[in-house]
DOTORTOR-304396 format. One record per residue (C-alpha): x negated, z, y negated. Coordinates in Angstrom, 3 decimals. Layout:
N
         X         Z         Y
         X         Z         Y
...
END
This chain:
235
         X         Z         Y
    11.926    19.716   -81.650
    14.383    21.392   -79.232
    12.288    23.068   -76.147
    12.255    21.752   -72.462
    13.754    23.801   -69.656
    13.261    23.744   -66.475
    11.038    20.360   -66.530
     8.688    20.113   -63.507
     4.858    20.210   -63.855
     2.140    19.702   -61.894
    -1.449    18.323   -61.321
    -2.263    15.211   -59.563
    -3.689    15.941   -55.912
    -2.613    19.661   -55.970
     1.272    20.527   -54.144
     1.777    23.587   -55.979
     4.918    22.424   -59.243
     5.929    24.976   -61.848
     8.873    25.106   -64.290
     8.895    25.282   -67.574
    10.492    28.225   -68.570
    13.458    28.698   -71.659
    11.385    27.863   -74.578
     9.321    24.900   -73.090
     6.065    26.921   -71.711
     4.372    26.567   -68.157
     1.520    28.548   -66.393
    -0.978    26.695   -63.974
    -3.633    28.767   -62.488
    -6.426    28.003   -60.201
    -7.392    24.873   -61.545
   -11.117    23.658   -60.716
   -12.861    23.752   -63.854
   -13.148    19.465   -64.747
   -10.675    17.054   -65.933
    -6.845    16.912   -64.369
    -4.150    14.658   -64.686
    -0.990    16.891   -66.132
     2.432    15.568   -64.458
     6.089    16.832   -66.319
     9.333    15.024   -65.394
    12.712    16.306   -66.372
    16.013    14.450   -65.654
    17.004    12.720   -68.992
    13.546    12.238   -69.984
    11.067     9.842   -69.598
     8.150    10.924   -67.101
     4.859    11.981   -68.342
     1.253    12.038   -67.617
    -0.858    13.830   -69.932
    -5.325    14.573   -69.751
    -6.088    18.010   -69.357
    -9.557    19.561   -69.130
   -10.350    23.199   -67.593
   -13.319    24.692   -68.913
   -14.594    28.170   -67.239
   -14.142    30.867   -69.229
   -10.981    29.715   -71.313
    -7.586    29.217   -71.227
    -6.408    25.918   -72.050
    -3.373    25.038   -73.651
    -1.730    21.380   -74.263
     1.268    20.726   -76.476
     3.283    17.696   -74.952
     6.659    15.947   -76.110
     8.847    14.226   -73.695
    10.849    11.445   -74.476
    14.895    11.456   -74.040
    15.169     8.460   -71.474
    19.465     8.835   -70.627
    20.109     7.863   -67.069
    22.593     4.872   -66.602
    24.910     6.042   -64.107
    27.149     3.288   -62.099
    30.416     2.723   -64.099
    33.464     4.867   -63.549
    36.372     2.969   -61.783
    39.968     5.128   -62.079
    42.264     3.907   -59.463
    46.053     4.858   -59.487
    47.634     5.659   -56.486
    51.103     5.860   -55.724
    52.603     9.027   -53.633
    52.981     8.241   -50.041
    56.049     9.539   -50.171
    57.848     7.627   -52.430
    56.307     4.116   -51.407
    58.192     4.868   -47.895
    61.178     6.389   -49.847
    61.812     2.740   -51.514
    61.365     4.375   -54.967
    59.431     2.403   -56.863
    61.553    -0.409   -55.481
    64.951     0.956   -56.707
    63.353     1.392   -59.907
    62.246    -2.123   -60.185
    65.724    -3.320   -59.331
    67.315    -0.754   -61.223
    65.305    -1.079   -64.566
    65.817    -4.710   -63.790
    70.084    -4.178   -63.694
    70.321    -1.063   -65.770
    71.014     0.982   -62.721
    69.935     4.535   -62.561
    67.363     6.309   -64.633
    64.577     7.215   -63.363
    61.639     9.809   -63.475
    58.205    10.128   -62.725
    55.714    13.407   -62.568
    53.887    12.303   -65.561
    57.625    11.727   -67.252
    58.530    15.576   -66.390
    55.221    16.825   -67.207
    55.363    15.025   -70.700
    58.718    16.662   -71.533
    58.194    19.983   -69.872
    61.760    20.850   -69.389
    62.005    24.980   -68.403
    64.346    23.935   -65.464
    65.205    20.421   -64.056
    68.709    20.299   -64.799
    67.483    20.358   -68.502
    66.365    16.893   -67.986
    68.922    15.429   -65.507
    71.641    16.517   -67.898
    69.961    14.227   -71.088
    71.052    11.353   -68.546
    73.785     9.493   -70.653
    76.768    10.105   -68.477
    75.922    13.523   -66.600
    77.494    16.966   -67.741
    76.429    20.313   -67.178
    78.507    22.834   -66.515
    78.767    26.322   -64.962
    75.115    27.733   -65.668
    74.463    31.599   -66.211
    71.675    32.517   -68.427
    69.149    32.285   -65.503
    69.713    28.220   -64.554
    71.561    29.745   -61.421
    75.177    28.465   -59.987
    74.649    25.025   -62.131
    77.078    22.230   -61.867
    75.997    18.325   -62.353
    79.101    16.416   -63.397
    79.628    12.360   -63.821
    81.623    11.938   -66.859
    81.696     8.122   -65.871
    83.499     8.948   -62.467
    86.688    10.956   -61.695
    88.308    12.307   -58.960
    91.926    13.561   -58.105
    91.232    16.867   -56.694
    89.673    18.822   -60.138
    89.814    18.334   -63.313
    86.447    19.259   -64.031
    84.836    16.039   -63.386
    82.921    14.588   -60.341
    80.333    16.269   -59.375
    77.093    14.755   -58.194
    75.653    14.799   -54.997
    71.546    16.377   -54.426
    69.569    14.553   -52.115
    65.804    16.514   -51.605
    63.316    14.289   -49.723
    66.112    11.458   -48.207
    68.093    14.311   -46.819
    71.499    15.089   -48.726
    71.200    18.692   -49.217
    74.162    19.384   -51.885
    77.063    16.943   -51.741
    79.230    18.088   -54.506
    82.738    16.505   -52.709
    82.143    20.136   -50.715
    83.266    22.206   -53.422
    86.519    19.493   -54.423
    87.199    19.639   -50.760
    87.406    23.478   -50.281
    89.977    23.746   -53.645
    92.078    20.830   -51.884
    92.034    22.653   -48.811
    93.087    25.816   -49.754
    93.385    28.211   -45.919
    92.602    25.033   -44.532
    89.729    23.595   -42.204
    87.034    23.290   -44.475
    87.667    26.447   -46.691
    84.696    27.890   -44.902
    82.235    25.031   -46.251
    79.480    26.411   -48.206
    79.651    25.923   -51.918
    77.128    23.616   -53.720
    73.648    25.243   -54.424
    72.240    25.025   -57.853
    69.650    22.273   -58.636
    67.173    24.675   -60.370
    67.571    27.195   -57.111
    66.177    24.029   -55.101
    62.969    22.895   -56.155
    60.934    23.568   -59.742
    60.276    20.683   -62.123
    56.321    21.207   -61.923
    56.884    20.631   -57.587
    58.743    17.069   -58.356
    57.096    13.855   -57.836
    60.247    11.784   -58.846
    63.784    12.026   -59.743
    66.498     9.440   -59.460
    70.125    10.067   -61.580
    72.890     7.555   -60.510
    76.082     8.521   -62.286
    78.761     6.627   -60.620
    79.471     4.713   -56.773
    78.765     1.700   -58.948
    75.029     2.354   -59.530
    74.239     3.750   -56.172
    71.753     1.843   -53.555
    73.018     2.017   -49.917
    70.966     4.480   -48.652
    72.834     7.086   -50.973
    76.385     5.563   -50.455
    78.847     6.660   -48.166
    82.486     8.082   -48.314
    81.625    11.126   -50.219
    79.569     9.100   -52.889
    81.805     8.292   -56.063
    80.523     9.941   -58.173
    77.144     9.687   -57.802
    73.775    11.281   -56.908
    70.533    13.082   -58.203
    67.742    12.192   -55.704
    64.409    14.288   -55.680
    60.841    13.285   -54.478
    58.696    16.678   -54.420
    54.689    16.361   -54.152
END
């Protein structure tokens, strides 16, 4: 049998409790020489009271075995809760409605934690109907392109806007705008930043993809939305 650590022991009527040490032994000293009552308890084991008698003169040693008596703990209840956040960002809503009508695709934490994409637009640009374009070999200066939209003013496609939090932080008619333009009014408008330069994929609650005006809720439509959006939720 397996030794006892660190059970407590002591003798009925007297305060003083040792501990049994790494291979099961105890020292009590002091003890009036006559018959005691030997107390050890240990969590995990039934409790135990065991006869002991001190005679003067001798030492007197007792062998005991304690019983393994588990402790039933309450049960364990897991409860899932969703990200503040999104509940008053109407995503879980869209997605019902959009899984519902085959609008959108959409991602969860647990979705981008399962695939483990090195940079976000890895992930976006598996979307059926998104194109990359324009990446170095860092993920920096990255394009996001509807191939299910077009526009007149490039021929590279239609380029998607980035929406971080509810707030439209790339809109990607900026850069069609500024070609159009030319010396014009808007040639000073800044050019689209890269997804990956916004936010990392391990920092993302949720993404949203809509590639095209016609999958697009309100809250992401406007003038400058034909050709879609990417919408992040970060933690």
């Amino acid at each position: 049998d397996q030794p006892v650590a660190t059970a407590a022991v002591s003798i009925a009527g007297r305060p003083e409790v040792v501990v049994s040490d790494q291979r099961g032994r105890f020292a009590l000293s002091g003890l009036p020489v006559r018959g005691h009552e030997l107390s050890v308890q240990h969590l995990g084991y039934a409790a135990l009271t065991h006869p002991v008698t001190v005679t003067r003169g001798l030492t007197t040693e007792v062998e005991i075995g304690l019983s393994p008596d588990p402790v039933e703990l309450e049960p364990l209840v897991a409860t899932a809760t969703r990200p503040r956040r999104l509940e008053v960002g109407g995503f879980y809503e869209r997605r019902y409605w959009g899984e519902l009508t085959g609008n959108g695709t959409f991602f969860t934490a647990a979705d981008i934690e399962r695939r483990a994409p090195l940079r976000i637009t890895h992930m976006v640009a598996d979307v059926p109907g998104v194109r990359l374009a324009n990446c170095n070999l860092q993920g920096h200066g990255c394009r996001l392109y509807s191939t299910r939209a077009s526009t007149g003013f490039s021929d590279e496609g239609c380029q998607l806007n980035v929406y971080l939090d509810g707030n439209v932080v790339v809109r990607g008619s900026n850069e069609r705008w500024s070609r159009a333009a030319g010396d014009g009014p808007l040639r000073n408008r800044p050019p689209p930043e890269s997804l990956n330069n916004l936010v990392l994929p391990g920092e993302i609650a949720a993404l949203e993809v809509y590639v095209g005006a016609a999958e697009l809720p309100a809250e992401f439509g406007g003038p400058d939305s034909r050709c879609g959006a990417v919408v992040i939720w970060t933690k």
